[in-house]
C-alpha positions as CSV (number, residue, x, y, z in Angstrom):
1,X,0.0,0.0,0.0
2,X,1.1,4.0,-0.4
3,X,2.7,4.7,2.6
4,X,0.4,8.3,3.2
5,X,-2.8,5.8,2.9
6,X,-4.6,4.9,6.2
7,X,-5.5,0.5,5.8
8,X,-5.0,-2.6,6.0
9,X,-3.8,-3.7,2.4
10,X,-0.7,-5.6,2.9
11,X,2.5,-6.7,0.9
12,X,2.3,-10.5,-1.1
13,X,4.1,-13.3,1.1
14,X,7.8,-13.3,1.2
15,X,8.1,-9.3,-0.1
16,X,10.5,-7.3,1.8
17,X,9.3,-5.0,4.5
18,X,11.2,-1.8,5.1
19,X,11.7,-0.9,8.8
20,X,10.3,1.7,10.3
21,X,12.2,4.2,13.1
22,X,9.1,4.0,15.3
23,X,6.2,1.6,15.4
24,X,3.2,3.2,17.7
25,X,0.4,0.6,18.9
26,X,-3.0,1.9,18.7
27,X,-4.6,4.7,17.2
28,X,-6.1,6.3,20.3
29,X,-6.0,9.5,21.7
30,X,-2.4,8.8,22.6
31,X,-1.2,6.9,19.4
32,X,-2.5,10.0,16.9
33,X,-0.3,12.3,19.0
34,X,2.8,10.3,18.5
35,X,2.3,8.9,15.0
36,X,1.2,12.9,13.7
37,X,4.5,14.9,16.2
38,X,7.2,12.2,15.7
39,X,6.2,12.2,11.7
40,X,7.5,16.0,12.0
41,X,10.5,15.2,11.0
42,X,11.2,14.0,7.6
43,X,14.0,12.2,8.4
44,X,11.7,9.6,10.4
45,X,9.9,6.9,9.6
46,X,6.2,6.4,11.6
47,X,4.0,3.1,11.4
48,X,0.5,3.3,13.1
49,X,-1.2,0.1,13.9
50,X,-4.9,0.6,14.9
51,X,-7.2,-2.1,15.3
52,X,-10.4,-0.6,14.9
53,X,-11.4,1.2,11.5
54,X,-10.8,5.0,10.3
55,X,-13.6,6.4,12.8
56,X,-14.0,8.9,9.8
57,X,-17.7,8.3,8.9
58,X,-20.6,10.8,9.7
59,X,-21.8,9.4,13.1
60,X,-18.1,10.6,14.7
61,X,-18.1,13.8,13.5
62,X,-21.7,14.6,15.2
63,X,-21.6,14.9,18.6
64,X,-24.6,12.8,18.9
65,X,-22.4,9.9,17.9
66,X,-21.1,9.7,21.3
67,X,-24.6,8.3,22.1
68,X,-24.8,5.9,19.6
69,X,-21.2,3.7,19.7
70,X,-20.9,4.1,23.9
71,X,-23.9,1.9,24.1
72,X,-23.1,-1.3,23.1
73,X,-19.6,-2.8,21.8
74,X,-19.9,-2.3,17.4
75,X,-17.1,-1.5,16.0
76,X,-16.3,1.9,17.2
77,X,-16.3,0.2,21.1
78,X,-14.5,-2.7,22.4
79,X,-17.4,-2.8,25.1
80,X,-15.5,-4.7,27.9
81,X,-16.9,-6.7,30.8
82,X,-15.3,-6.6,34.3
83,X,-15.3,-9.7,36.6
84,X,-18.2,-9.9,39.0
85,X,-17.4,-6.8,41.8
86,X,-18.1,-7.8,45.2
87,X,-19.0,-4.3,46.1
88,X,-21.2,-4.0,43.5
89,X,-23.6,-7.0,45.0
90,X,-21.9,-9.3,42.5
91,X,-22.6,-7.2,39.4
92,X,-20.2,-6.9,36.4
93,X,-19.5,-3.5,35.5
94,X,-19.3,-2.8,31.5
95,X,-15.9,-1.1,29.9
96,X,-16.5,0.9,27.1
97,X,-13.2,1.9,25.1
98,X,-12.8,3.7,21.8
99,X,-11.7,1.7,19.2
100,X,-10.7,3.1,15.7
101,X,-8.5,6.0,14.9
102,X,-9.3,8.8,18.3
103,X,-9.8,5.8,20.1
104,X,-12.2,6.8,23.1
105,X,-12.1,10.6,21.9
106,X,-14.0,9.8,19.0
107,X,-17.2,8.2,21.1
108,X,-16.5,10.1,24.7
109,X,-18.6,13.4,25.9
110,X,-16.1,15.8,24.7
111,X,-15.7,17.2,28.2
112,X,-12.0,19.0,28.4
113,X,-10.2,19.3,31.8
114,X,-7.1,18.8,33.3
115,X,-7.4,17.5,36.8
116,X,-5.9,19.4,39.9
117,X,-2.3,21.4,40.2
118,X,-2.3,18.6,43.2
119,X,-2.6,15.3,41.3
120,X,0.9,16.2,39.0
121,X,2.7,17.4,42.0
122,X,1.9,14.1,43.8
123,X,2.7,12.2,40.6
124,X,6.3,14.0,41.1
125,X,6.4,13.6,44.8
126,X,6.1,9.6,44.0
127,X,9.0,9.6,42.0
128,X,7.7,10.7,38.4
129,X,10.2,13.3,38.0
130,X,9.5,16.3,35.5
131,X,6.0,15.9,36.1
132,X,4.6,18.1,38.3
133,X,2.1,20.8,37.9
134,X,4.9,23.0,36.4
135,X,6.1,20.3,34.1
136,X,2.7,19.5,32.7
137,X,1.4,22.6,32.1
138,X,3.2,23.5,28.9
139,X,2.5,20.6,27.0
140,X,-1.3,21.5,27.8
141,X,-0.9,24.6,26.1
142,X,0.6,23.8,23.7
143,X,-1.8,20.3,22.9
144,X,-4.8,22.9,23.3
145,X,-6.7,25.9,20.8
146,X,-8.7,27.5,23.0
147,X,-11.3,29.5,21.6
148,X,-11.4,32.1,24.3
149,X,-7.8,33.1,23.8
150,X,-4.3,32.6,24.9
151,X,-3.5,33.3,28.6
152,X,-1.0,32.0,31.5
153,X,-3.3,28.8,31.9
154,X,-4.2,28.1,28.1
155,X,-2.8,28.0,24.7
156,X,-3.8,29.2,20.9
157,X,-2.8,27.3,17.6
158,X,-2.5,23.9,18.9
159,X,-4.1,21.2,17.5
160,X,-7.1,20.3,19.9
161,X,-9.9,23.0,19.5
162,X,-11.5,23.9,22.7
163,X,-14.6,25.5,22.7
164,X,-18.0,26.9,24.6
165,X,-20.8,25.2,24.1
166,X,-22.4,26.9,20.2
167,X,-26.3,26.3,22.4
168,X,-26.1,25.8,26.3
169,X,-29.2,23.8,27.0
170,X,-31.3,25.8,29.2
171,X,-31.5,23.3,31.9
172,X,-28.2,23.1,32.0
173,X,-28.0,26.7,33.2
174,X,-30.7,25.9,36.1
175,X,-28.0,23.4,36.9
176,X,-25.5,26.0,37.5
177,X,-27.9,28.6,39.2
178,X,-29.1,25.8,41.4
179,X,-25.6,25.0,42.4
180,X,-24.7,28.3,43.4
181,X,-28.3,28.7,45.4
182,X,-26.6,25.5,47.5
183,X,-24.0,27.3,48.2
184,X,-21.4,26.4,45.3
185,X,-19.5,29.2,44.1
186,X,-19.4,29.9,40.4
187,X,-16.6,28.6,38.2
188,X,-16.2,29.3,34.7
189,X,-13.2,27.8,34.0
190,X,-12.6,24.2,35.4
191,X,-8.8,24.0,33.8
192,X,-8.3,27.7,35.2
193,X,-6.9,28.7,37.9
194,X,-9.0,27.1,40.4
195,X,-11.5,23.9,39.8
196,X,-13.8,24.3,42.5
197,X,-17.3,25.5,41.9
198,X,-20.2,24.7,39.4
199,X,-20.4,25.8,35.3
200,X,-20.9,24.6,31.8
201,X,-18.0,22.9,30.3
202,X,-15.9,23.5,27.7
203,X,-15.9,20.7,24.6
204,X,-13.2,19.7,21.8
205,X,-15.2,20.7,19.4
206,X,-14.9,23.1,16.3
207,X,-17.9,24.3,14.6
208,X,-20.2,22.7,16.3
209,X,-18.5,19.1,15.5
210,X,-16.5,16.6,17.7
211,X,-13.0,17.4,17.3
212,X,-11.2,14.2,18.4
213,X,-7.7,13.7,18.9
214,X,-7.5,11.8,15.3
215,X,-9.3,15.0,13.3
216,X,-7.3,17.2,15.6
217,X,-3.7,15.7,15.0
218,X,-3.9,12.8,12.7
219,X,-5.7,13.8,9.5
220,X,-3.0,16.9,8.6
221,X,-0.6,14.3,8.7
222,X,-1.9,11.5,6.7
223,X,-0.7,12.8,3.5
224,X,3.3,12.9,4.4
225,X,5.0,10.1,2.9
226,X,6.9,8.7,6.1
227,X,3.4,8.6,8.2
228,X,1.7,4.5,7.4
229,X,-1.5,4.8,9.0
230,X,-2.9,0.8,9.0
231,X,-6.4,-0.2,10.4
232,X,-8.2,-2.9,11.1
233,X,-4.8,-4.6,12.5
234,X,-4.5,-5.9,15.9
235,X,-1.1,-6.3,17.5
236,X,-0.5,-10.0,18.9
237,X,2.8,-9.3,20.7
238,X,5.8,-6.9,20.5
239,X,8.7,-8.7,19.0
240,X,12.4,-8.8,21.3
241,X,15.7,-9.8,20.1
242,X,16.9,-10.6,23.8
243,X,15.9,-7.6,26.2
244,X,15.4,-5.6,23.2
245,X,12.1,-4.6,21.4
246,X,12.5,-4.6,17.4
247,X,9.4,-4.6,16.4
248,X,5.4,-5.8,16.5
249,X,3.5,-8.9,15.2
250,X,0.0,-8.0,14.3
251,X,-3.1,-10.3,12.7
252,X,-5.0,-8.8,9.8
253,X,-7.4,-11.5,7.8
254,X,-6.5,-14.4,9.9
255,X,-2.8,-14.2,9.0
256,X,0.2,-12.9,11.3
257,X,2.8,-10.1,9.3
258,X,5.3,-8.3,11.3
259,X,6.4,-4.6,11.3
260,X,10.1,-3.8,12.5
261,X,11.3,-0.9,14.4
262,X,14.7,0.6,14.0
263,X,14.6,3.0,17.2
264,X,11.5,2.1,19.2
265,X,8.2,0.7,19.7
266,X,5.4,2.8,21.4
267,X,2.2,1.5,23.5
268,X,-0.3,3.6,23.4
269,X,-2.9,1.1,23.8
270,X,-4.8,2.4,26.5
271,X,-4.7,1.2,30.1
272,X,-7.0,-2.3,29.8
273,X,-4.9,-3.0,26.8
274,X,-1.2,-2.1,27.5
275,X,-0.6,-4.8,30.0
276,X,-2.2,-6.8,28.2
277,X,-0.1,-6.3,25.3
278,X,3.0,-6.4,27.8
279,X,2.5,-9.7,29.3
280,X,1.1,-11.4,26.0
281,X,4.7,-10.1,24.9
282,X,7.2,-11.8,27.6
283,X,6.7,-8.4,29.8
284,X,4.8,-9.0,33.2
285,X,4.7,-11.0,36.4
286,X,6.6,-14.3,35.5
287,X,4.2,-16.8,37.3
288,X,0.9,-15.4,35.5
289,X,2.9,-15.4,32.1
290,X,4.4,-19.1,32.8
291,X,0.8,-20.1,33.4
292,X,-0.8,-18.9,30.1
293,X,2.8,-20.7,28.6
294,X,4.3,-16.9,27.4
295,X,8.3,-17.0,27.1
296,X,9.8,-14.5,29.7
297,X,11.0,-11.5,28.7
298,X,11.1,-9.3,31.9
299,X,9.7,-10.3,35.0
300,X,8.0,-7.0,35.7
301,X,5.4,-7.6,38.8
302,X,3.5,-4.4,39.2
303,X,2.4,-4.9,34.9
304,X,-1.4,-4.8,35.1
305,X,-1.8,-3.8,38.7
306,X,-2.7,-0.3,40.7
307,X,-6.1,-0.2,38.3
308,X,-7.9,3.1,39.2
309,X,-11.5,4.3,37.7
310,X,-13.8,6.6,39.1
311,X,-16.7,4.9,39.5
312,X,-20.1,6.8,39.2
313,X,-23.8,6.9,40.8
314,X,-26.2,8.9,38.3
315,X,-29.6,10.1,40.2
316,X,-32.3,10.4,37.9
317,X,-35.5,12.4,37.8
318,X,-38.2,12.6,35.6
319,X,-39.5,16.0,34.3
320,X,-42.2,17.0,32.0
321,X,-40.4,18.9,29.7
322,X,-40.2,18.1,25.9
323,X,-37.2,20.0,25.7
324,X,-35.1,17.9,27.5
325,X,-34.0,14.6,26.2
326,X,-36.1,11.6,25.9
327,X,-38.8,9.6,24.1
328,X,-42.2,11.2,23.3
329,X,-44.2,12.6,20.4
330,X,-42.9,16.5,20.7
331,X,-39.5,15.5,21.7
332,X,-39.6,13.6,18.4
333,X,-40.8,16.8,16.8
334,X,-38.5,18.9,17.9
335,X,-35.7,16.4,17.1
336,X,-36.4,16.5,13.6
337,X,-36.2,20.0,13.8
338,X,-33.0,20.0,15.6
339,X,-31.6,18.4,12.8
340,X,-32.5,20.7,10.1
341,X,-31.4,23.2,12.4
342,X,-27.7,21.6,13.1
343,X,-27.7,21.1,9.1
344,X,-28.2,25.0,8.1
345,X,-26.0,26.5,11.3
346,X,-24.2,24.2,13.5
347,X,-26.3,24.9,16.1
348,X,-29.1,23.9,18.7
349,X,-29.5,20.5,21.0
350,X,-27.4,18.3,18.3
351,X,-24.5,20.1,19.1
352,X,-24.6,19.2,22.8
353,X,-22.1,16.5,24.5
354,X,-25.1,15.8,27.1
355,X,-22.9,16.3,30.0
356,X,-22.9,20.0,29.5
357,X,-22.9,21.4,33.0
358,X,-21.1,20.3,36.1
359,X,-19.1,21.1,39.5
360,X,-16.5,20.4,41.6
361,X,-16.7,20.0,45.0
362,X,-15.6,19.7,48.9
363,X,-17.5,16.7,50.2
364,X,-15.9,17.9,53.6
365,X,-15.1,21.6,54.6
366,X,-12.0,20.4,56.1
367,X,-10.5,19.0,52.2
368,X,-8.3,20.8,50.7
369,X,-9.2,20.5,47.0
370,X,-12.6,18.9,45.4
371,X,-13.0,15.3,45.9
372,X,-16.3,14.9,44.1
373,X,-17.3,16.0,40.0
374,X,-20.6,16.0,39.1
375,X,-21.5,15.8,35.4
376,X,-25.5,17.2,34.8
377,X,-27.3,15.2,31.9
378,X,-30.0,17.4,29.9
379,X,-31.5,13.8,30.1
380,X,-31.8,10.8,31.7
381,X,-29.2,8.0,31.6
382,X,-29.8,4.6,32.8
383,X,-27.3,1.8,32.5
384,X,-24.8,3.2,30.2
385,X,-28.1,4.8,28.0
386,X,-28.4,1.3,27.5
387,X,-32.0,1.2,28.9
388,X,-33.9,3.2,27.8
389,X,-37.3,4.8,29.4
390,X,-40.5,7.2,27.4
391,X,-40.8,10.9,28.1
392,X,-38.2,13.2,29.3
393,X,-35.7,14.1,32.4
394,X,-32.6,15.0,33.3
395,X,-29.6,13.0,35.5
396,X,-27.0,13.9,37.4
397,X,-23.5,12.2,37.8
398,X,-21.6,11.8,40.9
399,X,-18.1,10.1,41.2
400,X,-15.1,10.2,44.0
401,X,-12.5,12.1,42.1
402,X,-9.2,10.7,43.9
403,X,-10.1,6.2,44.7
404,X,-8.7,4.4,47.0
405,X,-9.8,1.4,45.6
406,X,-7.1,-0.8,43.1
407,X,-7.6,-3.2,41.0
408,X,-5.9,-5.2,38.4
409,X,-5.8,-6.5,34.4
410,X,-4.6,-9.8,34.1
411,X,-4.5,-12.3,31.2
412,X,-7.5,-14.6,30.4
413,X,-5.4,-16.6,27.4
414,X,-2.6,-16.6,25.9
415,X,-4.5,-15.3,22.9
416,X,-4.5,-11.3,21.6
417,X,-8.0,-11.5,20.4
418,X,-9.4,-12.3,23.8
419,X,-10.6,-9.8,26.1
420,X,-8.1,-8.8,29.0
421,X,-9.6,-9.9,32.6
422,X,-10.9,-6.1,34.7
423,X,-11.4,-6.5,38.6
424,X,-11.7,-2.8,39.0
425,X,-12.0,-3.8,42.7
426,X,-14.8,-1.3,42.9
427,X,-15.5,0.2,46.7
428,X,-12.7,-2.0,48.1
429,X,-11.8,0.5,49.6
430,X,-14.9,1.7,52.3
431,X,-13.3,5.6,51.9
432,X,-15.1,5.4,48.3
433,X,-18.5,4.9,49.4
434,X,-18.3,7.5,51.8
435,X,-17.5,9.9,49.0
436,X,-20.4,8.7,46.6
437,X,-22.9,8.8,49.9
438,X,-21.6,12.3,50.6
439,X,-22.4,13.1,46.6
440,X,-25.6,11.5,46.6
441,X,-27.1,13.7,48.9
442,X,-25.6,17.0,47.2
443,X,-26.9,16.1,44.0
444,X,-30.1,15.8,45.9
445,X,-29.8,19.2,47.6
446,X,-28.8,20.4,44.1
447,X,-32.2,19.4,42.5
448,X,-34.6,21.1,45.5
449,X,-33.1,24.3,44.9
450,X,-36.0,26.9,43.7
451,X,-34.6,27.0,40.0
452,X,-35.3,24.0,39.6
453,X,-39.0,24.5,41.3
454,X,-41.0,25.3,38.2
455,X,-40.3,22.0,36.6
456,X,-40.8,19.4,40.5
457,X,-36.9,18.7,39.7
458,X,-36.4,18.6,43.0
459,X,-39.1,16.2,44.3
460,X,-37.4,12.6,45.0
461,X,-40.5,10.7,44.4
462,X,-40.0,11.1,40.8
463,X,-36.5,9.7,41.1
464,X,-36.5,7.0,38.6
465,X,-35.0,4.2,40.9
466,X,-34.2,6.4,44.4
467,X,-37.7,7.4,45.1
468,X,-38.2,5.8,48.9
469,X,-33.9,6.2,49.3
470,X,-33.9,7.8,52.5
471,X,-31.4,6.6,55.0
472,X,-27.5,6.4,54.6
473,X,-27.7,2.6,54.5
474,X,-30.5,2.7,51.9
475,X,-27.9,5.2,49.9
476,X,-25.2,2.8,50.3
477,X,-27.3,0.3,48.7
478,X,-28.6,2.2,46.0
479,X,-25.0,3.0,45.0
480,X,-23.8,-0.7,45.2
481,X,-27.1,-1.7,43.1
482,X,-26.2,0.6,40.2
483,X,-23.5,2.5,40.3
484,X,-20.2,1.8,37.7
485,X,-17.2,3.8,36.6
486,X,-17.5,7.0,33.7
487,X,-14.8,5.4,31.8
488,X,-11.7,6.5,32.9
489,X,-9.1,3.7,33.6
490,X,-5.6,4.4,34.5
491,X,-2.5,3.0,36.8
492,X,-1.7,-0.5,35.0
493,X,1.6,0.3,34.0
494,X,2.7,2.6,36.8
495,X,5.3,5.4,36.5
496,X,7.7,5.8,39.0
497,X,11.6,6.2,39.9
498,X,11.4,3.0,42.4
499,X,12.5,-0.3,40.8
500,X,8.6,-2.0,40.6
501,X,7.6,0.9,38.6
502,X,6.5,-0.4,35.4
503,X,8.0,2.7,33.5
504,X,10.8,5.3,34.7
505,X,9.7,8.7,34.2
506,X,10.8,9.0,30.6
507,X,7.9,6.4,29.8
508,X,11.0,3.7,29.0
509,X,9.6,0.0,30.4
510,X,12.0,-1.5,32.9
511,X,14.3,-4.1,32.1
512,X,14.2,-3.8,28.7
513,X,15.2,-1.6,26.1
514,X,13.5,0.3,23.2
515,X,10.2,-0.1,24.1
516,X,7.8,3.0,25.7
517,X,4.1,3.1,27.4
518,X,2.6,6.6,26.5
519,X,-1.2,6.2,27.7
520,X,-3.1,6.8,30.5
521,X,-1.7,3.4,32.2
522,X,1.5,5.3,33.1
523,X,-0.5,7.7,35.7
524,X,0.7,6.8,39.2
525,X,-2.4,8.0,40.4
526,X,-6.1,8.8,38.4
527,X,-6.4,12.9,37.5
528,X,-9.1,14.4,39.3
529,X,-12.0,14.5,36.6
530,X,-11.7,13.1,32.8
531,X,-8.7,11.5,31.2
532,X,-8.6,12.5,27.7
533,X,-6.8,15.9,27.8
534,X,-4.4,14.7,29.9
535,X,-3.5,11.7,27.9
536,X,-3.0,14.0,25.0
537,X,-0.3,16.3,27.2
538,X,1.5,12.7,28.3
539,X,1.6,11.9,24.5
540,X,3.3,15.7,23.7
541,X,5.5,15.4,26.5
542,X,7.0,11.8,25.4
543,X,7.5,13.2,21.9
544,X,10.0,15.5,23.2
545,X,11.3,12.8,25.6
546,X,11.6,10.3,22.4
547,X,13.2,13.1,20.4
548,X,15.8,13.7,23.0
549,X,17.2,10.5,23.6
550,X,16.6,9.7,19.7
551,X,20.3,8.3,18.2
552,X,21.8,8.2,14.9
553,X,20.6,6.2,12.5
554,X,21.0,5.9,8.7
555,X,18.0,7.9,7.0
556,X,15.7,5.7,4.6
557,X,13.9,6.6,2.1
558,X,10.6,7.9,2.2
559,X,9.3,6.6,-0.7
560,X,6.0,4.4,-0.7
561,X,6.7,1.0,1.0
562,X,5.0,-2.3,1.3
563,X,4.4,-3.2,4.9
């Protein structure tokens, strides 16, 4: 195939393959960063091994697709299952990932934040140095377009736009007002200088459109001739000559090809799929690997542990409102209108990421920084929005920002195409609960505030499932009946300066050589609120790390190969 084409079209047996200089695994959020920065440079040679498909088609660029691919796994979500969780009475939680070029950015709610000053400067004080608050912060800039302007805390003319919601839903402005009648201040900026307090989020969006990371970063690049963007190819194991990592096996149509690496390999397979790639590779705790019959490589313990998610309770209510989302005879109306309406201007409810409104907040006066995010739904959202119910409300989200539950990905087979084993370990920890008890009740405090009055918001008997929830024990039960994470796994392939770290703070695994992690299973600990902006900054930091320690090799052409 051209080497500037994005597929899966692949050399006839026994023809040459021309190395590449780096090899990145998976197209995700992460992977787009890499293959479109490192690809810079002439000089270098970029492969791009996706599983999923281009993620190019009409349902990713409306923001409404986010609704359509996170509800069941098609082929724009990998739809994992987690092992039974004890404290979730037994339940299995579900795991929706990305998958196809954006990975999760192309199906997620668009929400853009950055966590607290305080996560990154604990990630430094646990030994990932040059990653503090400090650090970071440049390589959010300069990751981010912020509509609003250039200041101290945010950048212009990078490649992720960042953008106001083009039509705030009205309820999702009660939301706010409601917040601040409960006594939580104002914040208009959650990546500013301060993330407490209630407001409308900002999107990556442009025009009214989801901007994922592969529109943001990928497509400018996918005409240079050193970029090979393949899809539909899933990586089976990352090839070692001894200690050191030359290159990735991947199945496309049943058969198994190969794709060399001259300077490195990058996994940025995400954080359920990265140890899993490690260990199916030699990489990982030598008595689960020698049981699933995988040749050592490196016996690296700590590969698939420290699992982190924020797990998430969402409090419905039912309202009689036809402009909110839901099923009925107007809202189908006014749908159809929406649509003519997003056609001619970019504008209205199709331009909405749902989660449009939310707040940070103290669960205890006595914190020091927000330990709860809630994320307001200008409908309601049961089960994923895999159930679904007729006429129209709104939801709430509540999640404990910094867990202290951990879990763990481990093998199931030997066998790439199987689905890693997730034991999020949800509420292991009984500080979690507390939290989510703590945000039950201020969501509910939230919805009796007088702006929401006019539409019985706030009356719990029209709570879809919480309606005779009274007590803290009946609270604590409600949350193990239904509550399950917002999608943001991190912590399987820890970073850290002590020797079970799983990578040193340059993102290079331990114990071997030419082989990086650069996803959000390198955080030491979870970000305080969503993952996907900074898993872009981690991938624009490595690409200055991989540039720096980047030797001398010869130059190859950068003609059109067959790979």
């Amino acid at each position: 195939m051209q080497a500037s084409e994005a597929g899966a079209h692949e050399a006839p047996p026994g023809e040459t393959t021309v190395d590449f200089d780096y090899v990145v695994i998976g197209g995700g959020s992460a992977g787009c960063v890499l293959a479109a920065r490192l690809s810079e440079d002439p000089a270098v040679r970029v492969a791009l091994l996706e599983a999923g498909g281009r993620n190019d088609g009409l349902m990713n660029i409306l923001p409404t697709g986010a609704a359509l691919h996170v509800v069941r796994a098609n082929a724009c979500n990998w739809g994992f299952v987690t092992v039974p969780q004890p404290g979730l009475d037994g339940r299995s939680g579900y795991q929706p990932r990305g998958k196809g070029l954006g990975g999760s950015s192309a199906i997620n709610a668009m929400v853009y934040l950055r966590g607290q000053r305080e996560d990154y400067d604990g990630w430094a004080a646990l030994g990932a140095a040059g990653w503090g608050w400090d650090d970071v912060l440049p390589y959010f800039k300069r990751a981010e377009h912020n509509e609003r302007g250039a200041s101290a805390l945010h950048g212009t003319g990078g490649p992720l736009n960042v953008a106001d919601l083009r039509s705030p839903h009205p309820f999702a402005r009660l939301f706010v007002e409601a917040a601040q009648q409960a006594g939580i201040p104002r914040n208009d900026d959650f990546a500013g200088a301060t993330q407490e307090g209630a407001g409308l989020y900002q999107v990556t969006q442009k025009n009214g459109e989801r901007w994922s990371v592969a529109r943001a970063y990928l497509e400018p690049a996918r005409g240079r001739p050193n970029l090979v963007v393949l899809t539909g190819v899933l990586a089976s194991r990352i090839v070692f000559e001894g200690r050191r990592a030359v290159g990735v096996r991947y199945r496309h149509d049943g058969a198994e090809r190969q794709v060399r690496a001259r300077r490195e390999v990058l996994l940025a397979a995400g954080a359920l799929q990265s140890p899993q790639l490690l260990m199916l590779s030699g990489v990982g705790p030598a008595q689960h690997l020698a049981q699933h019959g995988i040749a050592l490589v490196a016996d690296a313990p700590d590969v698939g542990q420290h699992l982190q998610d924020h797990l998430d309770i969402v409090i419905n209510r039912r309202v009689d409102n036809s402009d909110l989302l839901g099923f009925s005879l107007a809202g189908g109306i006014k749908l159809l209108r929406a649509i003519g309406r997003w056609r001619r201007e970019r504008r209205g409810v199709l331009t909405s990421n749902f989660a449009e409104a939310g707040a940070f907040i103290r669960t205890e006066p006595q914190l020091a920084r927000p330990d709860l995010q809630l994320h307001f739904v200008i409908g309601m959202v049961d089960n994923h929005n895999r159930t679904y119910h007729w006429g129209h409300g709104m939801s709430c989200h509540a999640c404990a920002l910094q867990p202290r539950s951990r879990g763990r990905v481990t093998l199931a087979d030997a066998d790439a195409r199987t689905a890693p084993v997730i034991d999020p370990r949800f509420l292991s920890h009984p500080d979690d609960l507390e939290v989510m008890v703590r945000g039950f009740k201020l969501v509910r405090s939230i919805f009796a505030q007088p702006a929401f009055a006019p539409f019985d918001g706030g009356n719990p008997r029209r709570e879809l499932y919480d309606a005779a929830v009274r007590s803290d024990d009946e609270i604590r039960a409600a949350i193990r009946a239904r509550a399950d994470t917002i999608y943001h796994p991190a912590g399987t392939c820890r970073m850290g300066s002590d020797p079970q770290s799983v990578v040193d703070p340059e993102l290079r695994v331990r114990g071997v050589a030419g082989l990086r992690v650069v996803d959000a299973s390198v955080m030491p600990t979870l970000v305080s609120g969503n993952t996907n902006a900074p898993v872009v900054m981690i991938a624009e930091k490595a690409v200055d790390l991989i540039r720096a320690a980047r030797p001398a090799v010869q130059v190859v052409s950068t003609e059109s190969v067959a790979v």
